[in-house]
C-alpha positions in Angstrom: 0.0 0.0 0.0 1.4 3.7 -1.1 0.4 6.8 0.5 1.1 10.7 -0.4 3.0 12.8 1.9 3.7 16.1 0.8 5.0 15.9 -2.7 6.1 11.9 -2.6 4.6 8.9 -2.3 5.7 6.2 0.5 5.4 2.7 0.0 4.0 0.7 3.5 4.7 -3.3 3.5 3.5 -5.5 6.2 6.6 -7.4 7.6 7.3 -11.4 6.8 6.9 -12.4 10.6 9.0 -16.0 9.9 11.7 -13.6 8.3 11.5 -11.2 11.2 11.7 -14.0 14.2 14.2 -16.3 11.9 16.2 -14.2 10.1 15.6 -16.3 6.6 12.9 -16.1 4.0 10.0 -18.4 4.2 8.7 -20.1 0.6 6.3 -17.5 0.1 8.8 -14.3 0.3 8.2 -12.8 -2.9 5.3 -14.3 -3.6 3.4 -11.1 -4.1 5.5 -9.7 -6.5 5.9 -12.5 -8.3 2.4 -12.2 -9.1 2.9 -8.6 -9.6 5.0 -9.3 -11.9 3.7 -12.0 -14.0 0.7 -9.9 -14.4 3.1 -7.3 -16.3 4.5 -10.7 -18.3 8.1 -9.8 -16.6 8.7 -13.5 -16.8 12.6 -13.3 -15.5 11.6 -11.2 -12.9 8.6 -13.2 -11.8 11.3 -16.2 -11.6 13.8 -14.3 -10.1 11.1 -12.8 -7.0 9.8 -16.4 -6.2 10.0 -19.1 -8.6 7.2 -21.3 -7.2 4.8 -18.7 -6.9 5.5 -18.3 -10.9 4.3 -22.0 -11.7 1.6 -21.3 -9.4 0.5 -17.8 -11.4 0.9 -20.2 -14.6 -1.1 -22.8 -13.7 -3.8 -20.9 -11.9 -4.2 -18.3 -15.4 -4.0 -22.1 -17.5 -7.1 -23.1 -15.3 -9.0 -20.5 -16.8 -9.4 -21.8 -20.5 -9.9 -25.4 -19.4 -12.4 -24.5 -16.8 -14.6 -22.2 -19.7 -14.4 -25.4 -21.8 -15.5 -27.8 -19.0 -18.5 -25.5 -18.2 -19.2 -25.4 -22.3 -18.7 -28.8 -23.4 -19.4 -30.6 -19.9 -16.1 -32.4 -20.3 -12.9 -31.6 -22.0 -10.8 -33.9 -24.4 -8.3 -35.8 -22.4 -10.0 -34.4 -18.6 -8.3 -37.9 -16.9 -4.9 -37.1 -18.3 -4.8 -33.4 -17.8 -6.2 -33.7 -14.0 -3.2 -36.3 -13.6 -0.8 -33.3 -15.3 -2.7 -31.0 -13.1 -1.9 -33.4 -9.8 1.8 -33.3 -11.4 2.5 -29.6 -11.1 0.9 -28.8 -8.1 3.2 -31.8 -6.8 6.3 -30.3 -8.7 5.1 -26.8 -7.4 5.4 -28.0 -3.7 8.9 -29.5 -4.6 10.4 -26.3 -5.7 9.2 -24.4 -3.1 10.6 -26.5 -0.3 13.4 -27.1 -2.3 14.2 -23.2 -2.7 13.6 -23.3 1.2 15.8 -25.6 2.0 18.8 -24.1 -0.2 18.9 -20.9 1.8 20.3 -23.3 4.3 22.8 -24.8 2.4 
């Protein structure tokens, strides 16, 4: 959230509390602007701010299409194999998120 003050605005950003007590980002830090970001298609950025968040913005936006034909059609060609791919990324999502966790350790 920005607010004007005199002649400038100041940006106001609610504090990570797990970076604040721990000291290290948790697997959403960045999330926000990752979706910022991919909503401005500044893809290396996106990546760059949190790179599961950035599947997560692309597989929520590729939801969209398939849902609008499932409500058209009442099924969509392939719907067992794409809810298995589906199952996949959200699985691979999770992965790269604690994985990106767990190398700030390292």
């Amino acid at each position: 959230m920005a607010f004007r003050f005199h002649d400038g605005f100041y940006e106001v950003r609610m504090p990570c509390v797990f970076k604040t007590v721990s000291g290290y980002k948790c697997p959403s830090c960045g999330g926000t602007r990752s979706f910022a970001y991919m909503s401005k298609l500044s893809l290396v950025s996106a990546w760059n701010s949190n790179k599961a968040t950035a599947m997560l913005y692309a597989f929520m936006a590729l939801q969209i299409p398939y849902r609008l034909i499932l409500i058209v059609r009442g099924s969509a060609p392939f719907q067992d194999r794409i809810s298995r791919i589906g199952v996949g990324a959200l699985i691979l999502i999770g992965v790269i998120a604690v994985v990106q966790f767990v190398a700030q350790f390292i």
